[in-house]
mmCIF file of the C-alpha atoms, coordinates in Angstrom:
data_MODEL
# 
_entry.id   MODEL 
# 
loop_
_atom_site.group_PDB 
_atom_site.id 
_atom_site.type_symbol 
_atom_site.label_atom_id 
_atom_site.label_alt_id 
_atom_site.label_comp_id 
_atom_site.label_asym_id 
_atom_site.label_entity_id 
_atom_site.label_seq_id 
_atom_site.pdbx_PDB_ins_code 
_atom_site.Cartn_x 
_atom_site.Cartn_y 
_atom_site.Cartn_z 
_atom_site.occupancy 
_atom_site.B_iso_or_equiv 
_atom_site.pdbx_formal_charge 
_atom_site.auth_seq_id 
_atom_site.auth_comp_id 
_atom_site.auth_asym_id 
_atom_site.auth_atom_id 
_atom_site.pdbx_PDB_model_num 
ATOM 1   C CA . UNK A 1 1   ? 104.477 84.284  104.660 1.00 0.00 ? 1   UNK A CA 1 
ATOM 2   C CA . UNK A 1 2   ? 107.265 84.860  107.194 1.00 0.00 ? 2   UNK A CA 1 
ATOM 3   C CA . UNK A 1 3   ? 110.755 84.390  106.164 1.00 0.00 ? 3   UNK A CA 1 
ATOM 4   C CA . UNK A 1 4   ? 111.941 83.327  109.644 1.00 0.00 ? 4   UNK A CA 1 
ATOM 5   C CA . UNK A 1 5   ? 114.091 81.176  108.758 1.00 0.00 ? 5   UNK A CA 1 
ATOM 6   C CA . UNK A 1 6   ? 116.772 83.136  107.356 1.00 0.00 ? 6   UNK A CA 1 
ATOM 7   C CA . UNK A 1 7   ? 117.291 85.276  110.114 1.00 0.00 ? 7   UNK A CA 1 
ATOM 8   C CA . UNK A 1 8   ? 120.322 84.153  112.486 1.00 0.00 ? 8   UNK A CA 1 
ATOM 9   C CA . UNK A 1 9   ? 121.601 86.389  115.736 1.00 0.00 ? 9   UNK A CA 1 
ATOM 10  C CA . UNK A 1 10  ? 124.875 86.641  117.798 1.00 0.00 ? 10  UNK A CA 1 
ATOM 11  C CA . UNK A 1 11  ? 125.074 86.642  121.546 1.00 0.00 ? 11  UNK A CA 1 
ATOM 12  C CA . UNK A 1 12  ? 125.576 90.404  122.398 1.00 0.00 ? 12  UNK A CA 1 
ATOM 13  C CA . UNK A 1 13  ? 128.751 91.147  123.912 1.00 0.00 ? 13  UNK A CA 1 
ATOM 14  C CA . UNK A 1 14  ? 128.494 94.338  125.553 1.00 0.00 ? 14  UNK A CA 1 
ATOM 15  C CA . UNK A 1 15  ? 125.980 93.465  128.291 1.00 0.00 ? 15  UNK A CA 1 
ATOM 16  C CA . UNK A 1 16  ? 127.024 95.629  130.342 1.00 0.00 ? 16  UNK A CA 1 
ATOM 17  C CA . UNK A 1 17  ? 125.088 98.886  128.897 1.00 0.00 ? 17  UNK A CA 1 
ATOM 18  C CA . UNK A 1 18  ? 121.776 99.191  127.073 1.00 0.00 ? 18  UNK A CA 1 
ATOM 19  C CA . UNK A 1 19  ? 122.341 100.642 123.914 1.00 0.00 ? 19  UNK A CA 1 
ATOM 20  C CA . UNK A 1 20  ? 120.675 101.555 120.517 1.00 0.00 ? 20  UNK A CA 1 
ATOM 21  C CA . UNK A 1 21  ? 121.191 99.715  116.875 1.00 0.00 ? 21  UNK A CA 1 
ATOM 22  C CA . UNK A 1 22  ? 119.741 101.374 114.290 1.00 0.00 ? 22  UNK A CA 1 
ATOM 23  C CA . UNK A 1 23  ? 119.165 99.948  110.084 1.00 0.00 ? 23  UNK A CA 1 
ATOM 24  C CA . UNK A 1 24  ? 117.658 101.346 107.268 1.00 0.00 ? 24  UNK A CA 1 
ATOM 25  C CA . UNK A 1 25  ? 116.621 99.178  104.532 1.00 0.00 ? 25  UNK A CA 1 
ATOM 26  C CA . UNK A 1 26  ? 116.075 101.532 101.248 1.00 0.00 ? 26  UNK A CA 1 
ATOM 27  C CA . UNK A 1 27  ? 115.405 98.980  99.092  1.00 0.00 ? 27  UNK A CA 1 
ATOM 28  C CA . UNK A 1 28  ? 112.579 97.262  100.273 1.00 0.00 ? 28  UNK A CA 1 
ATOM 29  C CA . UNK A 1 29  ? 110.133 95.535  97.733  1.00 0.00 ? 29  UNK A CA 1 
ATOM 30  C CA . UNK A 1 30  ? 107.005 93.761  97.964  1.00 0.00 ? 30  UNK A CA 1 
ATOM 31  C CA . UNK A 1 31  ? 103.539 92.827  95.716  1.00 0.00 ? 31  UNK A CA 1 
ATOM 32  C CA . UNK A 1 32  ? 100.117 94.077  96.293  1.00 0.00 ? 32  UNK A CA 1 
ATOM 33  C CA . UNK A 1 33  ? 98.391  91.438  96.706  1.00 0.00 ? 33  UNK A CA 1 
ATOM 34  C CA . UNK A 1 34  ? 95.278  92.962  95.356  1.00 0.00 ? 34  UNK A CA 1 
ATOM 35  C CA . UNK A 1 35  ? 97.151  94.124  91.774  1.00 0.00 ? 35  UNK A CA 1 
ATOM 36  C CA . UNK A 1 36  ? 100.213 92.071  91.826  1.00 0.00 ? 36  UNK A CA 1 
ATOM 37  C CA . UNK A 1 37  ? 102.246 95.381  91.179  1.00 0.00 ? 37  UNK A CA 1 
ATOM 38  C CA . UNK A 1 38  ? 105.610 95.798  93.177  1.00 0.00 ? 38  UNK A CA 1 
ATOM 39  C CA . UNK A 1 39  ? 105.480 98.079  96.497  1.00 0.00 ? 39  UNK A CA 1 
ATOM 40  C CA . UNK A 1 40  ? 108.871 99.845  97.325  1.00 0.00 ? 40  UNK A CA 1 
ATOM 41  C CA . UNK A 1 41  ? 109.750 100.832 100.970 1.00 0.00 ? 41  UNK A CA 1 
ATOM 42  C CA . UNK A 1 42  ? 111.945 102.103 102.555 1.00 0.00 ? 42  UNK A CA 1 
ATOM 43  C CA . UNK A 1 43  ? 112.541 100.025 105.694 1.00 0.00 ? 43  UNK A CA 1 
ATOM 44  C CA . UNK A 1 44  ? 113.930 101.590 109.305 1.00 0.00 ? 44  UNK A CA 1 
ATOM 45  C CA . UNK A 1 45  ? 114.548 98.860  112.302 1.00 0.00 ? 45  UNK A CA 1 
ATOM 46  C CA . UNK A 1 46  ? 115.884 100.318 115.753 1.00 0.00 ? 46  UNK A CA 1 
ATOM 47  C CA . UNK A 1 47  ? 116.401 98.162  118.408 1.00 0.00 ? 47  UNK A CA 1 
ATOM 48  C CA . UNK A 1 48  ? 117.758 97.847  122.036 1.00 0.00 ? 48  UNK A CA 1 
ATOM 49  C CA . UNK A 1 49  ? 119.555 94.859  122.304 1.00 0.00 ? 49  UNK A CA 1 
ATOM 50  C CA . UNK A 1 50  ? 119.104 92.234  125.201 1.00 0.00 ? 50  UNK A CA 1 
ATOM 51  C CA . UNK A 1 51  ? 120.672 88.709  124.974 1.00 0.00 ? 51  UNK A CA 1 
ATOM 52  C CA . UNK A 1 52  ? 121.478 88.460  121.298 1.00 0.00 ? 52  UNK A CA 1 
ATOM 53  C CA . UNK A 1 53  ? 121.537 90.716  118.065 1.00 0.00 ? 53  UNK A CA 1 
ATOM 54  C CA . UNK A 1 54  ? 120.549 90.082  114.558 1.00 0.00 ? 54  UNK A CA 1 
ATOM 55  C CA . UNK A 1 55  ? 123.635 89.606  111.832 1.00 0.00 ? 55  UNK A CA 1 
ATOM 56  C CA . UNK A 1 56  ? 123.184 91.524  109.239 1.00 0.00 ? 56  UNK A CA 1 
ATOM 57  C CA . UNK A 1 57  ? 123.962 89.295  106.324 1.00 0.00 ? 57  UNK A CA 1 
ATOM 58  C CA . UNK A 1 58  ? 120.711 87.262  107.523 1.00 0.00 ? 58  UNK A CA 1 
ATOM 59  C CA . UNK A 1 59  ? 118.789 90.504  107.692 1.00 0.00 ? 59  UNK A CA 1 
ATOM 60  C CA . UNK A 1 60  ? 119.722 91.148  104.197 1.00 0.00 ? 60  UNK A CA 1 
ATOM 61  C CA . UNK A 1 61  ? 118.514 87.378  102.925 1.00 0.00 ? 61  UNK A CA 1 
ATOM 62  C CA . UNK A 1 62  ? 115.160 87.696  104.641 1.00 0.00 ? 62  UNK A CA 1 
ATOM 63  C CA . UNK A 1 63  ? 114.161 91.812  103.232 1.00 0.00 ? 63  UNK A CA 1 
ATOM 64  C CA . UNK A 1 64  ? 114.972 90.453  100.274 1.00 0.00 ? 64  UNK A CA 1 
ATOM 65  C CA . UNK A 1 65  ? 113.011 87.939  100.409 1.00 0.00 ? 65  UNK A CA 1 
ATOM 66  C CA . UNK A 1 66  ? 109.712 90.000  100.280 1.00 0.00 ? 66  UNK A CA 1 
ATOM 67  C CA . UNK A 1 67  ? 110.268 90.622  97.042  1.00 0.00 ? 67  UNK A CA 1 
ATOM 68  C CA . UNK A 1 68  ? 108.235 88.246  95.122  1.00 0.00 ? 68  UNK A CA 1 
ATOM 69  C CA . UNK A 1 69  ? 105.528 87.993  97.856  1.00 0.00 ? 69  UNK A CA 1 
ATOM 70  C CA . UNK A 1 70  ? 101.946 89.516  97.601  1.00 0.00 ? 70  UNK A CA 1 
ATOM 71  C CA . UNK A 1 71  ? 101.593 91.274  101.027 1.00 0.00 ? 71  UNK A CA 1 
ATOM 72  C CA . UNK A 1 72  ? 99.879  94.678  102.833 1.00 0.00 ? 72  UNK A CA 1 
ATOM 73  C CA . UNK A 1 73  ? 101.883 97.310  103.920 1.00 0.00 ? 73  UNK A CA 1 
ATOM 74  C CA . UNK A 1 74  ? 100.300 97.093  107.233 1.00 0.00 ? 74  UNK A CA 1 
ATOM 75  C CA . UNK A 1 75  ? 100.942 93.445  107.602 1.00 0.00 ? 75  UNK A CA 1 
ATOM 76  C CA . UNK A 1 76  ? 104.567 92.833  106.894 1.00 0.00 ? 76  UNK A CA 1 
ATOM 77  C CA . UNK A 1 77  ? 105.685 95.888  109.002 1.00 0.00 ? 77  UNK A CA 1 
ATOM 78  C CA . UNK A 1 78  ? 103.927 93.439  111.609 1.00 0.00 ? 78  UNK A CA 1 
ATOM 79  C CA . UNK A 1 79  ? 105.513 90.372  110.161 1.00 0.00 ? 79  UNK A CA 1 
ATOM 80  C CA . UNK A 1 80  ? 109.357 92.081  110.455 1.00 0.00 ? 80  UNK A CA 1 
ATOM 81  C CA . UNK A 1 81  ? 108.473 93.009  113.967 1.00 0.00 ? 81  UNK A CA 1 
ATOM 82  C CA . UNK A 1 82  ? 107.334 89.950  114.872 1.00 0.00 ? 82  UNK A CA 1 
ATOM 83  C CA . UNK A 1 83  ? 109.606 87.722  113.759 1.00 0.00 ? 83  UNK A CA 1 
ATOM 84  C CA . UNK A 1 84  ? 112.813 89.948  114.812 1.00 0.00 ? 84  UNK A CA 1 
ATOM 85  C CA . UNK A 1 85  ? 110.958 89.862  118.379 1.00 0.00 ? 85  UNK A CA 1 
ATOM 86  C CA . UNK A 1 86  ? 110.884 86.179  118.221 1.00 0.00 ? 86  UNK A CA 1 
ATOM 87  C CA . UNK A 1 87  ? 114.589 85.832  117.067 1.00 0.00 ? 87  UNK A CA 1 
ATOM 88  C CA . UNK A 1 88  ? 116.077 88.512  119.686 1.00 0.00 ? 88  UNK A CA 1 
ATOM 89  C CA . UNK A 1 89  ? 113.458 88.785  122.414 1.00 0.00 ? 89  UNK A CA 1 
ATOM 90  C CA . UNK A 1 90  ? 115.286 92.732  122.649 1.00 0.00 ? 90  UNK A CA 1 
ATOM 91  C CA . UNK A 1 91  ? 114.315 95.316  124.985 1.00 0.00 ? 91  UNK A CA 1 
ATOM 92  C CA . UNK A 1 92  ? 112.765 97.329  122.530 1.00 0.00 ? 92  UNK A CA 1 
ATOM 93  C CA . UNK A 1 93  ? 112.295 97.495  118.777 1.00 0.00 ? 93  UNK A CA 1 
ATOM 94  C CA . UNK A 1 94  ? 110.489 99.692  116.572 1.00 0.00 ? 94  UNK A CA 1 
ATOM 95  C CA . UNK A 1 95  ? 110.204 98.908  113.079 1.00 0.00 ? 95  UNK A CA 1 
ATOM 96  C CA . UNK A 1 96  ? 108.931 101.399 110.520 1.00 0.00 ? 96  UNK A CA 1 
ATOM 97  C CA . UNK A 1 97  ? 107.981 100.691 106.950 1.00 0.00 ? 97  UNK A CA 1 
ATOM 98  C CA . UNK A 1 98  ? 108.002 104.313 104.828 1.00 0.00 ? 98  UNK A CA 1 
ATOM 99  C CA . UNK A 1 99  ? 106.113 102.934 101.742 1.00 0.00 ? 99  UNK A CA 1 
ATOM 100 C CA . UNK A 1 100 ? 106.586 104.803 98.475  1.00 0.00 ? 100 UNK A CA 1 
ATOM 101 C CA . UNK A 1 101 ? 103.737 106.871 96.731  1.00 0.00 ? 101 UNK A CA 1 
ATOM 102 C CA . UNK A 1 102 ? 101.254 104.629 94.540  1.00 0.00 ? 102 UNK A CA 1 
ATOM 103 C CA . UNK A 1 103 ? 97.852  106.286 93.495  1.00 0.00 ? 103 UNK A CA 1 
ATOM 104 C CA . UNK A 1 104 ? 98.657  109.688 95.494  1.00 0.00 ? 104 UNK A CA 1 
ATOM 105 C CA . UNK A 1 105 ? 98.915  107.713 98.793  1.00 0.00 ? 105 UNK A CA 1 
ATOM 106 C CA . UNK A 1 106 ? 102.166 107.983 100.839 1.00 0.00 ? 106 UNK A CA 1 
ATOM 107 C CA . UNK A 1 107 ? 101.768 104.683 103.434 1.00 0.00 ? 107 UNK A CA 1 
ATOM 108 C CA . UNK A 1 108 ? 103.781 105.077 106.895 1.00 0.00 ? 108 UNK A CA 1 
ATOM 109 C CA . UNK A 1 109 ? 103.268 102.057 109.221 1.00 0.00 ? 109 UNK A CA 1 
ATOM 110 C CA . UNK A 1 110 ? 104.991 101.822 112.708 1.00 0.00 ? 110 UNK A CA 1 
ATOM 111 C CA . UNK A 1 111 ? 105.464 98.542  115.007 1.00 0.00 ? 111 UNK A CA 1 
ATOM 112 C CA . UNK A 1 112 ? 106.660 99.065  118.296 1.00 0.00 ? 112 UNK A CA 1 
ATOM 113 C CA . UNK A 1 113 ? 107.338 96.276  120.951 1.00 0.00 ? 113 UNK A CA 1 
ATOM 114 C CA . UNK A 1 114 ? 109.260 96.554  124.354 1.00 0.00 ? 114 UNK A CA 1 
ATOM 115 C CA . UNK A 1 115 ? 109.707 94.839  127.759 1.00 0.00 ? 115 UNK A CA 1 
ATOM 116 C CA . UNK A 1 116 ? 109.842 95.843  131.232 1.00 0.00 ? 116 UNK A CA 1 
ATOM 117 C CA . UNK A 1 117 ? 109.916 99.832  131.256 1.00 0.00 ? 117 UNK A CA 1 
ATOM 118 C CA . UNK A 1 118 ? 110.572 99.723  127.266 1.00 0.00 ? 118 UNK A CA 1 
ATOM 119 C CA . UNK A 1 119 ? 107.179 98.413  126.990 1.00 0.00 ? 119 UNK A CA 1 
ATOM 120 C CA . UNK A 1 120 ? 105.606 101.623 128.927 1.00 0.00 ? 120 UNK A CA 1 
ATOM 121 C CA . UNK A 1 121 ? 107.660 103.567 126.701 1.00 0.00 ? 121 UNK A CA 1 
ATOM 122 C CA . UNK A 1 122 ? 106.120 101.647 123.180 1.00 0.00 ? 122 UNK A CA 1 
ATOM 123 C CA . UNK A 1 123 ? 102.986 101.946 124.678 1.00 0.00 ? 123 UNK A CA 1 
ATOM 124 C CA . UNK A 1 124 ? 103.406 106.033 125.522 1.00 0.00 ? 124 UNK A CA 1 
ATOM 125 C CA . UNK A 1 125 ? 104.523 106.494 121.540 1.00 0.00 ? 125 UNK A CA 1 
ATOM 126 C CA . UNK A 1 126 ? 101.913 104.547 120.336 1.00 0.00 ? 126 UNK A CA 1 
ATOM 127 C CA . UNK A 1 127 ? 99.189  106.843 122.590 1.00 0.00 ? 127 UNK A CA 1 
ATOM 128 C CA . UNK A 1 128 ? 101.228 110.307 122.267 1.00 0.00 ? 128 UNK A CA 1 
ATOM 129 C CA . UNK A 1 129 ? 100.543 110.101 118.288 1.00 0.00 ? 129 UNK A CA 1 
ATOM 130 C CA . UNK A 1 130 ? 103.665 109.136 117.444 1.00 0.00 ? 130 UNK A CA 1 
ATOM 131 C CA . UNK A 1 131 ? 102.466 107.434 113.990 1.00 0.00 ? 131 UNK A CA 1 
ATOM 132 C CA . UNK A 1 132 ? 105.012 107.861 111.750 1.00 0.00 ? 132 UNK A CA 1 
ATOM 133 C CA . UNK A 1 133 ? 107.588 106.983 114.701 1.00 0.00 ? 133 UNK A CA 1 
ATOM 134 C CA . UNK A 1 134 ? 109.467 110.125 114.029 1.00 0.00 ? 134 UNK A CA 1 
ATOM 135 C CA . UNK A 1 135 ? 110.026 113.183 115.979 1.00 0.00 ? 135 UNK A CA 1 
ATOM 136 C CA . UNK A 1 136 ? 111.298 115.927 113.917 1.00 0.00 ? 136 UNK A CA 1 
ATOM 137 C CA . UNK A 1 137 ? 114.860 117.364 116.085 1.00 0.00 ? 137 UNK A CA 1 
ATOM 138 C CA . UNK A 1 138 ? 117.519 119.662 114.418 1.00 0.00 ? 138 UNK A CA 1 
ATOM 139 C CA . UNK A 1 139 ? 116.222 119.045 111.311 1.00 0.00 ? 139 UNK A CA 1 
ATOM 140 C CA . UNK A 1 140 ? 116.552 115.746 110.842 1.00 0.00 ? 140 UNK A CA 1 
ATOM 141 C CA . UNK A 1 141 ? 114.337 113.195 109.237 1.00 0.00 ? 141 UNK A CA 1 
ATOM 142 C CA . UNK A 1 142 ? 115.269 110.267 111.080 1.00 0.00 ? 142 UNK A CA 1 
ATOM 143 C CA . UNK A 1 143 ? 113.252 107.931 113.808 1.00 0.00 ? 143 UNK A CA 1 
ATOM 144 C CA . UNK A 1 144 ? 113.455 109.598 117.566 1.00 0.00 ? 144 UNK A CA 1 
ATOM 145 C CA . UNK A 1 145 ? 116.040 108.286 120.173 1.00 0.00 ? 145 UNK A CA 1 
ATOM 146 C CA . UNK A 1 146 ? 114.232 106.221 122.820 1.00 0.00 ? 146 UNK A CA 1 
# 
């Protein structure tokens, strides 16, 4: 089911600070794999880099590469997390899959992964309630600053 093999990195350059990336993939698409009808997400990734970062390109190929596969919302916000883990080994990532309404049900699922104090941090999100991995400031919408 995972794509992994489309996704290629770049050694990060600026080593010398930690620092946030942040994507948003609107046009996410999947199948239920219990109705075979397309899902449509949109997809947020946030990361703190460590030794390499994902090019973008490659990120492209393998979202888009859902698209024809039957698969729960639940497991390929896992499967993005997982395999970006596995390609960057970052100091954090958070990866949150805003699924569209189908049959009056609005799905939000949230991944969260970190190492060394980033992984006391994921773990304090995760127990603080932060579901939808938002935190509503000025306003805004958009996933909380770590």
């Amino acid at each position: 089911m995972s794509n992994f093999k489309l996704l290629e990195s770049f050694p990060n350059r600026t080593l010398d600070q930690q620092y946030e990336v942040e994507f948003t993939c609107p046009e996410f698409t999947c199948l239920c794999p219990r109705s075979g009808f397309p899902d449509f997400a949109t997809i947020y990734v946030r990361y703190i880099p460590d030794q390499k970062c994902v090019e973008l390109k490659s990120l492209k190929l393998y979202i888009n590469a859902f698209r024809n596969q039957g698969v729960f919302h639940e497991d390929v916000t896992n499967i993005i997390t997982g395999d970006l883990v596995k390609l960057l080994d970052p100091h954090y990532i958070e990866v949150l899959g805003d699924f569209n309404i189908r049959g009056n049900i609005h799905t939000k699922v949230v991944a969260r992964r970190g190492k060394g104090k980033f992984e006391k941090i994921a773990q304090e999100l995760r127990q603080a309630g932060f579901m939808d991995g938002r935190l509503r400031k000025n306003g805004t919408d958009f996933p909380a600053e770590v």
